[in-house]
N, C-alpha and C positions, 0 to 999 in steps of 0.2 A: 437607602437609595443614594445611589453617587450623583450629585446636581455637579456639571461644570462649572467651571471660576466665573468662566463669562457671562452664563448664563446666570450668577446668584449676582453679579455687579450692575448684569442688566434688570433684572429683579429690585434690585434696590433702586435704580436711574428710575426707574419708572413710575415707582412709587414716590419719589421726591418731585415729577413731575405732576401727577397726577391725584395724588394723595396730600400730598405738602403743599402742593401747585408752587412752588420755588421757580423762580427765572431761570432762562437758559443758561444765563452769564453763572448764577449760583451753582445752579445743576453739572456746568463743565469743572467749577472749581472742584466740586467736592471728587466729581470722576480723574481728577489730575490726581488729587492729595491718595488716593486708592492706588490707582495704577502708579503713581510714582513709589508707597510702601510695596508694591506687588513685584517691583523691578526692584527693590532693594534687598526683599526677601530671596527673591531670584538668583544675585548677586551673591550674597554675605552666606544664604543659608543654602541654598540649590535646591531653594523648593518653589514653586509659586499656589501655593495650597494656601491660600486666605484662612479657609475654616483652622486651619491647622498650626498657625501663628500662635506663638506664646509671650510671655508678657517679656522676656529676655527679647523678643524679638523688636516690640517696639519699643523697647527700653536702648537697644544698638541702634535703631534705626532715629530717634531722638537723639539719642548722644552727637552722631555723626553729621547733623545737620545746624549740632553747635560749633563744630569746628573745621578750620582750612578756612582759605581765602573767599570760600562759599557760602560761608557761615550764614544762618536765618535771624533775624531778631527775634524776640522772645513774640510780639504779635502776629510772626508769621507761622511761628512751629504750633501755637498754640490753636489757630484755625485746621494748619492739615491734623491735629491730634484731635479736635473736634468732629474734623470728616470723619475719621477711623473711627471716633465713636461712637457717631451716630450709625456707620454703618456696622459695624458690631455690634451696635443693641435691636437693630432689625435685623440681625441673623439669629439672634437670639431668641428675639420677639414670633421667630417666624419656626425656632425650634430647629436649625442649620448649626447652630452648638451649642453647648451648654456652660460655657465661662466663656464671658469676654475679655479676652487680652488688654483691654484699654480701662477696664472696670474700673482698677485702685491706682491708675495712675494721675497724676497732677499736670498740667498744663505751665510753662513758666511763668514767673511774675512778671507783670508791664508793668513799666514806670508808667504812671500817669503823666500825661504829656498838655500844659494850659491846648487849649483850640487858637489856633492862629487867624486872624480876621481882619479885615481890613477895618482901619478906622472910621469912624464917625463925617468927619469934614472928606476926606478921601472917599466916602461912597459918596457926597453929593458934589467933590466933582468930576466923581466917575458918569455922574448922570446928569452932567450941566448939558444943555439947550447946543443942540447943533458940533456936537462933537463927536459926532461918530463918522460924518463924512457922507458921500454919495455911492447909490449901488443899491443895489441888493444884497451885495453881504453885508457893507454896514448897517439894512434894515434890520436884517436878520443877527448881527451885533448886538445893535439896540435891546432887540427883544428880547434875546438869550439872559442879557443880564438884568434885563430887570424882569422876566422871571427867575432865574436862580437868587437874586437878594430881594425880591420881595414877596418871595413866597418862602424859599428856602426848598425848594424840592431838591431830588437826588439828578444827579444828571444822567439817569436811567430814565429816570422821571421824564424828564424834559424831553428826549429824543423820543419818550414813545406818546406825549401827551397828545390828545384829538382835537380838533375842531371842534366836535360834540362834548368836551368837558369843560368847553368855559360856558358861564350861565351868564350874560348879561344883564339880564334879567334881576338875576337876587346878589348878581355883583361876586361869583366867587367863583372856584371853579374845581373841579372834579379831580384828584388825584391817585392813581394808583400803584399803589409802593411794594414793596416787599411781601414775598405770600401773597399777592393779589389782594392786600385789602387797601381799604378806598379810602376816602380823607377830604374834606370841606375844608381849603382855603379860603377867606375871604380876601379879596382885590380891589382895590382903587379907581377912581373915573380914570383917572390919569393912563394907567397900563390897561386898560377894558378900550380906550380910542388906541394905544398903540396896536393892540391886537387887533382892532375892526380894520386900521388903517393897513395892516400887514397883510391881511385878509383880501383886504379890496385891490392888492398889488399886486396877487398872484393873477387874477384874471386877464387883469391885464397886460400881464409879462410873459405866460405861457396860454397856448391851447387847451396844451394837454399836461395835467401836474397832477401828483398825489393828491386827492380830494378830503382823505382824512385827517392825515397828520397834520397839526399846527403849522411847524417850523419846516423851511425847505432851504435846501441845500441851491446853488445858483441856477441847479441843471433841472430843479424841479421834483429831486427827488427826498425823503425822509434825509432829517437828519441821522447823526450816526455819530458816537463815544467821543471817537479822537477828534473829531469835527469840532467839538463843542471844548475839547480839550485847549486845542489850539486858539482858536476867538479867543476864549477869558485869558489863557497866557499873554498871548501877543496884546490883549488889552490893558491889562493888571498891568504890564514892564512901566505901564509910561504914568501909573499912579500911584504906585507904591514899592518900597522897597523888598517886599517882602521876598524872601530867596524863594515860596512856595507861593506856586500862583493857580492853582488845580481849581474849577469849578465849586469844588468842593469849600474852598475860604470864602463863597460866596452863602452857603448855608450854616457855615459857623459865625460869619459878619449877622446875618440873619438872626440868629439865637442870640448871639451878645449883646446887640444891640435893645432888640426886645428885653431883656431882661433887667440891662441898663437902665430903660427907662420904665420900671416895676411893671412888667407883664408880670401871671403868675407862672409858675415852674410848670404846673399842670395843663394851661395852657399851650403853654410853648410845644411840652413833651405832643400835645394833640395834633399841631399843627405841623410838628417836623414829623411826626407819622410813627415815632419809639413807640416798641412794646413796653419798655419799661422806664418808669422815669430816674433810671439810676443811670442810664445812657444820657438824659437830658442835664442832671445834675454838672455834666464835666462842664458847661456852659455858666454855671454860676461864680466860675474867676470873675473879679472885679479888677477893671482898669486902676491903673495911679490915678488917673485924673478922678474918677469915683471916689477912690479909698479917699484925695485930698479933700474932696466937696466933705464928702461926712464924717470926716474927723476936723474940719475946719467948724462945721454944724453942730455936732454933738459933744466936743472937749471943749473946757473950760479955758483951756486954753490953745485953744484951734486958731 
C-alpha cells in the first residue's frame, strides 16, 4: 500500500508528540533536519521518496553539509543525522521499509569543549544588594537570574515555569524538563521572598495578567526564549568578560560551582534533570585556582 511522504512525516511528528511527548521547540527541529534531507534528495536525486533513500544518499547529503562557506560543525550534522535516524527506525519499526539508510552510519566526532561559567566572586557581584535598578523589568532581571544560577534550569524551563510549581512550603520547587519529566529542586529563603515579593507586584501593576506563569514580560504577558535571551546578555556584558553570555553559562556556573565545592556527580546529574550522567561528567573540569589549592594540600612540596 502506497502511504504519501506527508502523510508517514506526519505519522512520525505525532508520534514524537504524543508518544515521546518531546516539546514543540524539539518536535520542529527534528521536522526541519527531515524536510531539509527531503529537499536535498529532491535536489541532488529527483526523487522526494523518503522510504526510497539509500545509504549513498545520506552519505552525499552528509558530505555536502561539511563543505562551502555553509559548512555545519560536526554537533550540528550530527543531531540532523540523529533526526533521520530516529525517523528511519520508526519506519522500520512501523514495517514502511525494511533497511534503514542510516543504520551503519556514524555521526562525526566532537571535540569536547570545558563548559564555560562565570566565576565564583563574578556570580556574587552579579547578585550584590540593589543592583538591578528600578522597574519591573529589573524585578523581573532580578529573578530570571537567580533562577537560572541557582537552580540551574533550562531556559525552556524558566519561560514555561508556574506559579503552582514553587512549594514554599517544603522550600523547592517543581521542574519540568525534557520529555516532560519532573524534577525537585530545593531553593533558599533568600529566592522563595524574591518570588513571593515578585508575586505581590503583579497585582498591583496589572488588573488583568497571565495568572499562571511565574515570570511576566512588562505588558503582563508570559515570558518567551529571546526575552530571557536578551536580560542575561545585556546583564553578563557589565560582569564578565566572557565573549558567550547565553542563559545557558548560567546553568553551567550552576554545576561547576556545585561541584567545586564537593557536591556529588550523582547529585548534580539529579538536579540539572540528565538522563545520563555522562552528560553531567563534562562539568568535572577543575578550575587553576582548585587544581592550585590541592596540589598546594596534597604535594610535598605544594
Amino acid at each position: 500500500m502506497h502511504i504519501p511522504e506527508d502523510v508517514l512525516l506526519l505519522d512520525f511528528i505525532q508520534y514524537l508528540r504524543f508518544e515521546k511527548r518531546y516539546s514543540e521547540h524539539t518536535i520542529r527541529a527534528y521536522q526541519d533536519d527531515i524536510s531539509s534531507f527531503k529537499d536535498f534528495i529532491r535536489f541532488e536525486f529527483e526523487t522526494d521518496n523518503l522510504k526510497d533513500a539509500s545509504v549513498s544518499f545520506v552519505r552525499t547529503w552528509l558530505s555536502t553539509m561539511k563543505e562551502g562557506k555553509n559548512s555545519l560543525g560536526a554537533r550540528s550534522i550530527g543531531r540532523k543525522l540523529s533526526s533521520l535516524r530516529s525517523f528511519y527506525k520508526y519506519l522500520l519499526k512501523k514495517g514502511f521499509i525494511r533497511i534503514s539508510p542510516v543504520a551503519n552510519l556514524s555521526a562525526p566526532k566532537v571535540g569536547k569543549k570545558l563548559p564555560v561559567y562565570v566565576e565564583t566572586d563574578k556570580a556574587e557581584q552579579l547578585f550584590a544588594r540593589n543592583s538591578f535598578g528600578d522597574g519591573w523589568r529589573a524585578l523581573t532581571t532580578e529573578l530570571i537570574l537567580k533562577l537560572l544560577y541557582q537552580t540551574g534550569m533550562r531556559r525552556s524551563e524558566l519561560v514555561n515555569l508556574k506559579s503552582s510549581q514553587i512549594d514554599h512550603y517544603s522550600h523547592n520547587l517543581r521542574v519540568v524538563g525534557k520529555g516532560n519529566k519532573e524534577r525537585i529542586i530545593p531553593v533558599n529563603k533568600d529566592l522563595l521572598e524574591s518570588i513571593s515579593a515578585y508575586e505581590a507586584g503583579k497585582a498591583g501593576r496589572w488588573e488583568q495578567f497571565d495568572q499562571q506563569h511565574l515570570l511576566l514580560t512588562e505588558k503582563g504577558n508570559p515570558l518567551y526564549a529571546q526575552y530571557v535571551y536578551k536580560i542575561v546578555r545585556e546583564y553578563l556584558k557589565d560582569f564578565t568578560t566572557l565573549s558567550k553570555r547565553s542563559p545557558h553559562i548560567l546553568r553551567h556556573s550552576f554545576a561547576t560551582h556545585l561541584l567545586n565545592n564537593g557536591a556529588d556527580l550523582n547529585a548534580v546529574k539529579e538536579l540539572l534533570g540528565h538522563s545520563s550522567l555522562a552528560a553531567t561528567q563534562v562539568y568535572t573540569h577543575t578550575t587553576i585556582g582548585k587544581l592550585r589549592e590541592i596540589h598546594k594540600k596534597a604535594h610535598p612540596k605544594g
